[in-house]
C-alpha atoms as a printed R data frame, in Angstrom:
    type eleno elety resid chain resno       x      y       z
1   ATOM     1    CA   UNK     A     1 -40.480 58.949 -25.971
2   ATOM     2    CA   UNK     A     2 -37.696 57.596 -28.227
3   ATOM     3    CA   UNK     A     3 -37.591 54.024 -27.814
4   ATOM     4    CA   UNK     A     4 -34.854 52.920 -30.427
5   ATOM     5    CA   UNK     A     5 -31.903 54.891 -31.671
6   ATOM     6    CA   UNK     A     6 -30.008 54.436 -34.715
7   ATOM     7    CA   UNK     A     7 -26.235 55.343 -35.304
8   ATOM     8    CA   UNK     A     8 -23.816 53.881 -37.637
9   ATOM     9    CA   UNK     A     9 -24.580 56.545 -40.358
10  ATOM    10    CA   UNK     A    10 -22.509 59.009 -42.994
11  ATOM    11    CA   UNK     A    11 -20.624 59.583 -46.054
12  ATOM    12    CA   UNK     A    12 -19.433 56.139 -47.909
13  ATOM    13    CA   UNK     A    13 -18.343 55.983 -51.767
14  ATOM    14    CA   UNK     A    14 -19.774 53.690 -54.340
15  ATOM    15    CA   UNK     A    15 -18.548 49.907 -53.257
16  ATOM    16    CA   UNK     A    16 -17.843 50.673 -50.046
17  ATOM    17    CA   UNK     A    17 -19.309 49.540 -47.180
18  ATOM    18    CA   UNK     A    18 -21.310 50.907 -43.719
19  ATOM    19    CA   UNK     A    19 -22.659 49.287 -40.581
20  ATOM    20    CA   UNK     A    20 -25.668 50.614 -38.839
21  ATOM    21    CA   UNK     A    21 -26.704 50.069 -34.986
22  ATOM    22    CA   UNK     A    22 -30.249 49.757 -33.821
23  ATOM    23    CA   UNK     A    23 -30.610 49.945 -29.872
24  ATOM    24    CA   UNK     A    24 -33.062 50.044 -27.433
25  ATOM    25    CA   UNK     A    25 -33.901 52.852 -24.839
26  ATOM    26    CA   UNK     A    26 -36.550 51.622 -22.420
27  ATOM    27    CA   UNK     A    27 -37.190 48.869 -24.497
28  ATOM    28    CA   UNK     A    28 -35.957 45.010 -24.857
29  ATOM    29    CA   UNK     A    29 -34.986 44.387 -28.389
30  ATOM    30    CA   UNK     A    30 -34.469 40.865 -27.334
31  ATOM    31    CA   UNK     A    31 -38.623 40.761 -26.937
32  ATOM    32    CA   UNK     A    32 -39.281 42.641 -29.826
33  ATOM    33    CA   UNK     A    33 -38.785 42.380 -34.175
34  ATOM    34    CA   UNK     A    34 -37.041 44.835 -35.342
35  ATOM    35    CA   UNK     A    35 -37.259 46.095 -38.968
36  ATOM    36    CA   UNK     A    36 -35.074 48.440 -40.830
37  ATOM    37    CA   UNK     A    37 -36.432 50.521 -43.452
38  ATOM    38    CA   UNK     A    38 -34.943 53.976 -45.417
39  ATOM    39    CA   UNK     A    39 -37.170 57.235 -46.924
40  ATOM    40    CA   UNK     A    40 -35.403 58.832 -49.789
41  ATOM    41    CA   UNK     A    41 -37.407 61.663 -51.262
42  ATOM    42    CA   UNK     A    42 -37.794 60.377 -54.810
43  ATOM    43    CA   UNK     A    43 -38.810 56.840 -53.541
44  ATOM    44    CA   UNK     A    44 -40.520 57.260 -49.866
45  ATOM    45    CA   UNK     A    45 -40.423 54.498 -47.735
46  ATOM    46    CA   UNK     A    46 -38.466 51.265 -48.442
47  ATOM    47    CA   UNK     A    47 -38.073 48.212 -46.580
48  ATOM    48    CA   UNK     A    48 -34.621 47.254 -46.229
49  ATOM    49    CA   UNK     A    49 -34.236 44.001 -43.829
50  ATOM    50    CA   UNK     A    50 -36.081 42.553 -40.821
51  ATOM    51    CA   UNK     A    51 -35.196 39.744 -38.159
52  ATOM    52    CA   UNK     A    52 -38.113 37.960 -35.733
53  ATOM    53    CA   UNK     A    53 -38.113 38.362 -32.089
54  ATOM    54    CA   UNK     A    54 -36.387 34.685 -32.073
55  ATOM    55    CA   UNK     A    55 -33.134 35.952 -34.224
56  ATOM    56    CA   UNK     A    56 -34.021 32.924 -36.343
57  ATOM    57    CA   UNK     A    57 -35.764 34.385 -39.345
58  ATOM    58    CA   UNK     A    58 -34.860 37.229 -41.705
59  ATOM    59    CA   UNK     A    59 -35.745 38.561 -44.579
60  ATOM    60    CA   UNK     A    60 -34.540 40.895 -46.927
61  ATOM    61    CA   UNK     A    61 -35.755 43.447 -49.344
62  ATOM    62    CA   UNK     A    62 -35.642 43.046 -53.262
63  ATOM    63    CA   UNK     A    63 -33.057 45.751 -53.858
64  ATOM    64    CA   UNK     A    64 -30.724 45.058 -51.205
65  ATOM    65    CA   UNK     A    65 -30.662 41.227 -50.858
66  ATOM    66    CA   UNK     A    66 -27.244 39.490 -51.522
67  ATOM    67    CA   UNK     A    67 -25.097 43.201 -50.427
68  ATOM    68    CA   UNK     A    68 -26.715 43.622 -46.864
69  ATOM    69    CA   UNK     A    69 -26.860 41.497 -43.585
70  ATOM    70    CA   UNK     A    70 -29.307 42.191 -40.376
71  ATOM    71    CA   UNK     A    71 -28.017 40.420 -36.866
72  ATOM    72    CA   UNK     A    72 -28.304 40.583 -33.151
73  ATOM    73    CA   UNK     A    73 -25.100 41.360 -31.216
74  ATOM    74    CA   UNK     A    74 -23.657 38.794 -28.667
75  ATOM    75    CA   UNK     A    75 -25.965 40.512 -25.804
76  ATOM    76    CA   UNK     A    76 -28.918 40.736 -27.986
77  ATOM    77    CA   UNK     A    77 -28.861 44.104 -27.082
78  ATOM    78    CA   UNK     A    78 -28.574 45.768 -30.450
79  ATOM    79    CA   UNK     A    79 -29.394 44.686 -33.975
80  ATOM    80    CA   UNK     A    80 -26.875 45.410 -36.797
81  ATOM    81    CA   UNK     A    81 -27.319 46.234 -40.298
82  ATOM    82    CA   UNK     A    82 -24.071 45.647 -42.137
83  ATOM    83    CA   UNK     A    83 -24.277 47.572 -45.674
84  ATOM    84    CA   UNK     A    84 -21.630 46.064 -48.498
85  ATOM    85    CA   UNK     A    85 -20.994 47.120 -52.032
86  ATOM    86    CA   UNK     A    86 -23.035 50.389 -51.385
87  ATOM    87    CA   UNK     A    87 -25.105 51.992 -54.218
88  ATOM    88    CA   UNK     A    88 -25.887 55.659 -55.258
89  ATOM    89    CA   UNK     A    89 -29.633 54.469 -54.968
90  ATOM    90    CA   UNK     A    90 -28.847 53.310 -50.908
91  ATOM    91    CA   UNK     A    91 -28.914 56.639 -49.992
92  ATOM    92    CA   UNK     A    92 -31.253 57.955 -47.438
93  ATOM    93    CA   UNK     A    93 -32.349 57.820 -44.222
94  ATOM    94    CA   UNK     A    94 -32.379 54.654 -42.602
95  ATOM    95    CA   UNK     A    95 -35.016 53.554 -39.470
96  ATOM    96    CA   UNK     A    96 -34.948 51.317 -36.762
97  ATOM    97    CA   UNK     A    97 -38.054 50.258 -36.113
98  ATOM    98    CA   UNK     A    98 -39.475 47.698 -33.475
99  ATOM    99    CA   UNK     A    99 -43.184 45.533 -33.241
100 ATOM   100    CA   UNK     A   100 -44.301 43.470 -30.552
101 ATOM   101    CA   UNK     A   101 -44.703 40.594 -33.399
102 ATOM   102    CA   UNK     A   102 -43.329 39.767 -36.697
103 ATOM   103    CA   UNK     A   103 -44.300 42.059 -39.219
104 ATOM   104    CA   UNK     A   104 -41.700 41.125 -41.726
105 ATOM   105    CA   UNK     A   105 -41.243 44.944 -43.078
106 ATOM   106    CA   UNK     A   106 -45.234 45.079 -43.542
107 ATOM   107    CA   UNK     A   107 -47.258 48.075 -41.371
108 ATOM   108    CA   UNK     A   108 -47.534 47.808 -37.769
109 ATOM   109    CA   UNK     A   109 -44.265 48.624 -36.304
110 ATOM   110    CA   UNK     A   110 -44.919 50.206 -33.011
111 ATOM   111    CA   UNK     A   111 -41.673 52.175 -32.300
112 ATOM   112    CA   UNK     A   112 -39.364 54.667 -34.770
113 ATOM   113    CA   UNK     A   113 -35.977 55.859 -34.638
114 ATOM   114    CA   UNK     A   114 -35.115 59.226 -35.486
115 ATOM   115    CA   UNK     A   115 -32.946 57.867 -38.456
116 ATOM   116    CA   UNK     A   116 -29.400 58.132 -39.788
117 ATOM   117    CA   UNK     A   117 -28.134 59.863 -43.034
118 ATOM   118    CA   UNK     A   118 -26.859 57.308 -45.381
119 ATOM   119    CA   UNK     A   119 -25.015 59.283 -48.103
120 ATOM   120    CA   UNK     A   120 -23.253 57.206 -50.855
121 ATOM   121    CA   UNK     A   121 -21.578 58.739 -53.722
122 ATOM   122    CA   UNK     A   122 -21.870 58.181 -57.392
């Protein structure tokens, strides 16, 4: 039933830095746009970076543009979400998610990760 699966995740201080792996079980991410978003209780869900099933677009979310970057691997077989300069406020738990078109971090994603436990100290 779990079609993506996210690892990358743990303990990082303030200003440091984290990278995050998004792959595919069952499922082409090469044929597919693949979002990342994080919950945190206080703040629910948040949409943190999103590429289009050509790799050519990507967009960013308000709070994390300029300190984050979202790529394919070589084998477009994973996507990568490469934290820098990590804030208290990043913590959470972060979700691959996949659609069958663009969304660009908007509803409609058809398959969720479990998620990964971001934890960055203050």
């Amino acid at each position: 039933q779990v079609k993506v699966v996210e690892s990358g995740g743990g303990l990082v201080p303030e200003g440091g830095s984290l990278t995050l792996s998004c792959t595919g079980r069952g499922l082409n991410l090469y044929s597919y746009s693949i979002g990342w978003f994080r919950h945190a209780a206080e703040k629910g869900r948040e949409g943190v970076a999103c590429i289009s099933r050509s790799g050519g677009e990507i967009y960013y979310g308000d709070s994390v543009r300029g300190r984050f970057s979202i790529d394919r691997d070589n084998a477009k077989t994973k996507v990568i979400l490469s934290n820098s300069n990590l804030k208290h406020e990043d913590t959470g738990i972060y979700y691959c998610a996949a659609a069958p078109k663009d969304r660009w971090l908007r509803p409609g994603y058809r398959y969720w990760g479990q998620g990964t436990q971001v934890n960055v100290g203050s």
